[in-house]
C-alpha positions, 0 to 999 in steps of 0.5 A: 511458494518459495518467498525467502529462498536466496535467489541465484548468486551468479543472477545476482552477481549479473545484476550488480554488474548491470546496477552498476554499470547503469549509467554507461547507457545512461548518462550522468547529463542525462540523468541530470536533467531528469532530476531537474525536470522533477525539481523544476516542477517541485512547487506544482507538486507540493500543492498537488500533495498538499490539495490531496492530504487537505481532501483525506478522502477515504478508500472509493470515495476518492473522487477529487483525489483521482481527479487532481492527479488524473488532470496532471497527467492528462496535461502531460500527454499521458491518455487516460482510462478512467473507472477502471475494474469496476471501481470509479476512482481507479485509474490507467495512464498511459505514454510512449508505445512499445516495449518494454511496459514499466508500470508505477503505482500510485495510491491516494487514500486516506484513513478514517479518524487520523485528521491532524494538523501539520503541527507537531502536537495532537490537534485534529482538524475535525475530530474523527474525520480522516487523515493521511496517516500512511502517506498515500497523498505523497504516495500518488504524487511522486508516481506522477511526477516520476512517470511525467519525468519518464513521459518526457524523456521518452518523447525527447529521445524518441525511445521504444517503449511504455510508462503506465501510470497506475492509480489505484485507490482503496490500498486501505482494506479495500484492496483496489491493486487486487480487483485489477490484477484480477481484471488483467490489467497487468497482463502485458506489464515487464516490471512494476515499481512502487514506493512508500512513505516512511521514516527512513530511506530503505530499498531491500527484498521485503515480504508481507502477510496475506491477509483476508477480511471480512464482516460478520453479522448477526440477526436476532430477535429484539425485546425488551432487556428487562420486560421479556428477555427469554423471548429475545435471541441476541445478536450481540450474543453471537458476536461476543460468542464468535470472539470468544471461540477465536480467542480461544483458536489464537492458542491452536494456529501457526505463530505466524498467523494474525487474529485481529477483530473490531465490533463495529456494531453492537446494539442502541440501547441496553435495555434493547435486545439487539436485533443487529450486530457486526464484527470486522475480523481480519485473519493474517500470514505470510502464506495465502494457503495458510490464510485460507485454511485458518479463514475456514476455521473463523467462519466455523466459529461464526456459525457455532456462535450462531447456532449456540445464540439462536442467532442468524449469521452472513458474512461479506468478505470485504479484502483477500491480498496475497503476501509480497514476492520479492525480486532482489535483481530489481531491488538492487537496482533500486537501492543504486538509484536511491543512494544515487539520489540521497537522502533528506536533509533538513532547514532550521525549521524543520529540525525544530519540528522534528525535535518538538514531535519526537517528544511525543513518540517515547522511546525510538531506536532511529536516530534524528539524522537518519533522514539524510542517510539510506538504510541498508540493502536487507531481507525485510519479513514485515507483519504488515499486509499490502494490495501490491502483493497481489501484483507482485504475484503476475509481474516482476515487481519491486519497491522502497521507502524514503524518509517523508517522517520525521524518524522514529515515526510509526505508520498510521499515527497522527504524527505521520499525518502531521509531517506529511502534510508539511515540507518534511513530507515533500522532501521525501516524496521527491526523493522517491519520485527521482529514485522512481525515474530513474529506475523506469529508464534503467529498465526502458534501456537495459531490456538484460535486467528485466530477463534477469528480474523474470527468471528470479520471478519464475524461480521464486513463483514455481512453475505450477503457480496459478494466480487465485485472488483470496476475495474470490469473485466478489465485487469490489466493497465501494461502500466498505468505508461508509 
């Protein structure tokens, strides 16, 4: 797998010229009226990003969520296939007809335990209830509104070609992007574009880490703790066993290699044996090989702490994603686009809440201010894992970030909830539905930059790469938030 090799410089060199020359095919009027088409219909998606954070559904169980921006679309003359992949919040809209096939992510889940108030100060709106803490509400909503953007500039020009909007739910452990590459539904797609909420504005070449999960649990006997405890075989004895021996395996792996667990059950009562007990482990790198061969070694710990207990262990893979392959020719012509667009500027008010929030985030090395500027263009190793990198392995695929948090806010914070769910939020994700647009109409007129972006797909990929999802066969895990 050739992730950080450099691609070719003379390919790169190409794309610059065509990034740059973008705008002699089209216009700057016409790319202005795409901007306005957005702006026009700026209130209607804020009350739609607005309905989706107050929802806070959880991965598969975003039933209202897929229905709001399903309905959207199919008032904006997209046809929709619904329940897609076996997964009944997943979804496929489709407008135009032809090639190329621009595909645009849309995710929409939230996360358990996050639920805050758009306030600048920790307050919950139900304590333990889930949030929008990774910004998925916004996430969805500015792929709609670019790919309403795209529909209708599509019908008014009378231009060959398809923009598919992909609702995909479940980005949060549940890996829905994966069960519908698995099921083909990628197959005929040119380029894939996605995006996400941040605190800055940013378009780069960027990889993740695979990462594969699953939820091991153990079956013992149940006794009285104090009355008769040689008769019991506890299960929470297996799961202490099998974090022990994996601790321990953390010295013996690659550095790049992540270890991280939660005992998500571990008995009733302390005088009860516990017949039942369970742990959630994920194991994580940059390699999906390295990921399976590290996995093998987890699951031998499970079965020795089984056996050593007297216990009884299964375990039920919950995700398996590949890590992110980049391709610098689309990146570059995003990162055109987005400076083209800017960044975020904000009132009094919102400047008043960024200052009061940022007291509550210690030490941040990105200034207040930055919002209104777009980050450099860099390679980006990131040690987190993301659905999208399973897409990325069967089409050219690029993405970006913009500045939908106050700056300096980390992901999956309740402060990342809080100015998502307010205008702040709204701002970037406009930024990204605009970036998103005109990205689209670039590669629907420029057919050059999408070869260019497949000769670096297949150069990075290798010849002999062959698609295999980490999670196997399994199902889809529609429970797995429950």
């Amino acid at each position: 797998m050739k992730l950080l090799k450099p691609f070719l410089l003379s390919v790169v060199c190409v794309v610059w010229c065509l990034a740059g020359a973008a705008g002699a095919t089209v216009g700057e009027e016409d790319r202005q009226r795409i901007l306005a088409s957005i702006d026009a219909r700026q209130s209607e998606y804020a009350a739609l990003a607005q309905r989706i954070w107050e929802l806070a559904e959880v991965g598969y169980q975003e039933e209202q969520s897929a229905a709001a921006l399903q309905k959207t679309l199919r008032e904006a003359g997209f046809t929709l296939e619904a329940g897609v992949a076996g997964m009944p919040t997943a979804f496929v809209a489709t407008a135009g007809a032809g090639k190329p096939v621009i595909g645009v992510l849309a995710e929409f889940d939230a996360l358990p335990g996050l639920s805050q108030a758009a306030v600048p100060e920790r307050q919950p709106i139900a304590r333990g209830a889930p949030g929008h803490a990774c910004g998925h509400h916004l996430f969805g909503t500015a792929s709609v509104a670019a790919a309403v953007a795209v529909r209708e500039w599509l019908h008014t020009h009378e231009q060959p070609g398809t923009i598919r909007l992909y609702g995909t739910p479940a980005e949060e452990g549940g890996a829905g992007k994966v069960y519908m590459t698995r099921a083909g539904l990628f197959d005929d797609v040119d380029v894939v574009l996605h995006w996400h909420p941040s605190d800055r504005n940013k378009a780069g070449t960027a990889t993740t880490l695979a990462n594969k999960s699953a939820k091991f649990r153990f079956h013992g006997h149940s006794v009285h703790a104090a009355f008769a405890p040689h008769r019991g075989r506890s299960a929470l004895d297996g799961v202490e066993a099998m974090n022990y021996m994996v601790n321990l395996l953390r010295e013996h792996v690659e550095e790049k290699a992540r270890l991280h667990y939660v005992i998500t059950h571990g008995g009733l009562a302390p005088n009860v044996v516990p017949e039942f007990a369970e742990v959630f482990y994920y194991v994580r790198h940059v390699d999906g090989r390295r990921v399976e061969e590290t996995w093998q070694r987890v699951v031998a710990a499970a079965e020795g702490a089984a056996q050593g207990t007297g216990t009884r262990m299964e375990y039920e893979v919950i995700h398996g994603i590949h890590s992110l392959l980049p391709n610098e020719v689309l990146a570059r012509l995003v990162d055109t686009n987005l400076r083209r667009v800017g960044g975020v500027t904000y009132t009094e008010e919102e400047q008043r809440f960024a200052l009061t929030l940022r007291e509550t985030l210690g030490e941040t090395f990105l200034p207040l201010g930055s919002q209104q500027d777009v980050q450099t263009f860099a390679f980006q190793a990131r040690r987190s894992s993301t659905d999208v990198g399973d897409v990325s392995w069967v089409v050219p695929t690029a993405g970006f970030s913009t500045a939908t948090w106050v700056p300096g806010t980390p992901a999956h914070s309740w402060q990342a909830v809080a100015a998502g769910g307010m205008s702040i939020g709204v701002k970037g994700m406009l930024v990204a539905a605009k970036t998103l647009s005109l990205t689209a109409i670039d590669l629907l007129t420029q057919p050059e930059v999408i070869q260019h972006a497949w000769t670096e797909f297949e150069e990075r990929r290798g010849t002999d790469f062959q698609y295999q999802p980490l999670l196997g066969d399994r199902a889809p895990p529609l429970d797995y938030r429950r």
